[in-house]
C-alpha positions in Angstrom: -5.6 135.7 331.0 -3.4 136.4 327.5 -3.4 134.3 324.5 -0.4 132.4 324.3 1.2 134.0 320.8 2.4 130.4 320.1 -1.1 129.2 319.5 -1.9 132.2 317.8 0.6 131.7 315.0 0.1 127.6 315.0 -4.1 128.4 314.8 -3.4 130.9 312.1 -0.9 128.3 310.4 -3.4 125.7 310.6 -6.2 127.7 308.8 -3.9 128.5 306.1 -3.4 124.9 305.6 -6.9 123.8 305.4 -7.8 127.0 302.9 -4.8 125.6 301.0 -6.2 122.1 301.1 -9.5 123.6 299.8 -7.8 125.3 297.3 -6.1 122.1 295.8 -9.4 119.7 296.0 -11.0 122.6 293.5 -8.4 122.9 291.4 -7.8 126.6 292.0 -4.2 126.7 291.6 -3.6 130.4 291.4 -5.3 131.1 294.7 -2.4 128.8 296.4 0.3 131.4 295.1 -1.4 133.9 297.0 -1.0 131.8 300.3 2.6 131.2 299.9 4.0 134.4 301.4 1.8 134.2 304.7 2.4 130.3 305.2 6.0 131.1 304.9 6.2 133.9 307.2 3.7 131.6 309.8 6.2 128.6 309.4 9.5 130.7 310.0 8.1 132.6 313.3 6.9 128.8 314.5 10.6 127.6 313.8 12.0 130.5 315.7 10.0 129.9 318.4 12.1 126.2 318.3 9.2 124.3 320.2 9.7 120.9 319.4 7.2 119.1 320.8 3.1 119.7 321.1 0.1 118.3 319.7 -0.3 121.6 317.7 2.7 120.8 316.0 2.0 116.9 315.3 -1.7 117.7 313.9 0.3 120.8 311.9 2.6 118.2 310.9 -0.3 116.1 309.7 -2.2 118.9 307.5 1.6 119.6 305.8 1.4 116.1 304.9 -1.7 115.4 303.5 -1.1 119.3 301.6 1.9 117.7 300.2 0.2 114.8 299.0 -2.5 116.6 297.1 0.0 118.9 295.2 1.9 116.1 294.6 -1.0 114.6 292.4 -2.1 118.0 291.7 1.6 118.4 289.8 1.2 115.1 288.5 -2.1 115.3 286.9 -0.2 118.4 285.4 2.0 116.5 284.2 -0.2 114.2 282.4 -1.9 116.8 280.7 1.3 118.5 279.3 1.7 114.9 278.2 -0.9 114.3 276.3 -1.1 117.9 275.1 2.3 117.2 273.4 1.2 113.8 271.9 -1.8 115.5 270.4 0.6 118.4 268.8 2.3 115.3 266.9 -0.2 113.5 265.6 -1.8 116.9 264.2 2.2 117.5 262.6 2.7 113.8 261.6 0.3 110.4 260.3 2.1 107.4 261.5 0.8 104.0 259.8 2.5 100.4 259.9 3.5 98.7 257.2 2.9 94.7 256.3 6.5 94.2 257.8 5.5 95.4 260.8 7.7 98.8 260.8 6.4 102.3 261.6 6.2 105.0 258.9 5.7 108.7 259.9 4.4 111.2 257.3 4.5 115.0 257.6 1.2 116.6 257.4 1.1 119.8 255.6 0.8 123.1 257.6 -2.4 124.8 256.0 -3.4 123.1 253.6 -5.1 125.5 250.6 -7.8 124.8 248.2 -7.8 126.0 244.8 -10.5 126.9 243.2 -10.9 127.1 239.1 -13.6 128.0 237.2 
């Protein structure tokens, strides 16, 4: 008996998936760009193939899903960072202090600041 090349390309689909999941629960972003090309290629011969219904496909369906929810924190978490990151630029570039009337003030810091020495 032959292996059926439709569960062939869904097996090899699904074991790019969970070595993408792995991938996102450590962190280790750059190793997902080298998975895009091959999960791509796996998901365009599975649509040619136009099988629309299977249990491969719903528990594919499911990995896709839970993937997409982990990058969607992953990009969010990103996010925060580059966040933050910014905020700390500005406070380095400017001191903010309130006044008795309750307003803001914002003061440039000086770039480089240089000591003088005199004897």
């Amino acid at each position: 008996m032959r292996p059926d090349p439709n569960t062939s390309l869904i097996k090899s689909l699904e074991e790019i998936l969970d070595l993408e999941r792995a991938a996102l629960v450590e962190g280790d972003l750059d190793r997902l760009t080298h998975m895009v090309p091959e999960k791509e290629k796996l998901i365009g011969a599975i649509n040619d193939l136009q099988v629309r219904d299977s249990d491969e496909l719903v528990r594919i369906q499911s990995k896709v899903e839970r993937n997409q929810a982990l990058l969607n924190s992953a990009a969010e978490g990103i996010r925060a960072v580059a966040g933050r990151m910014a905020e700390l630029r500005r406070v380095r570039q400017e001191f903010s202090t309130y006044g008795a009337d309750g307003q803001r003030s914002g003061f440039t810091v000086r770039g480089h600041a240089k000591l003088e020495k005199r004897a």
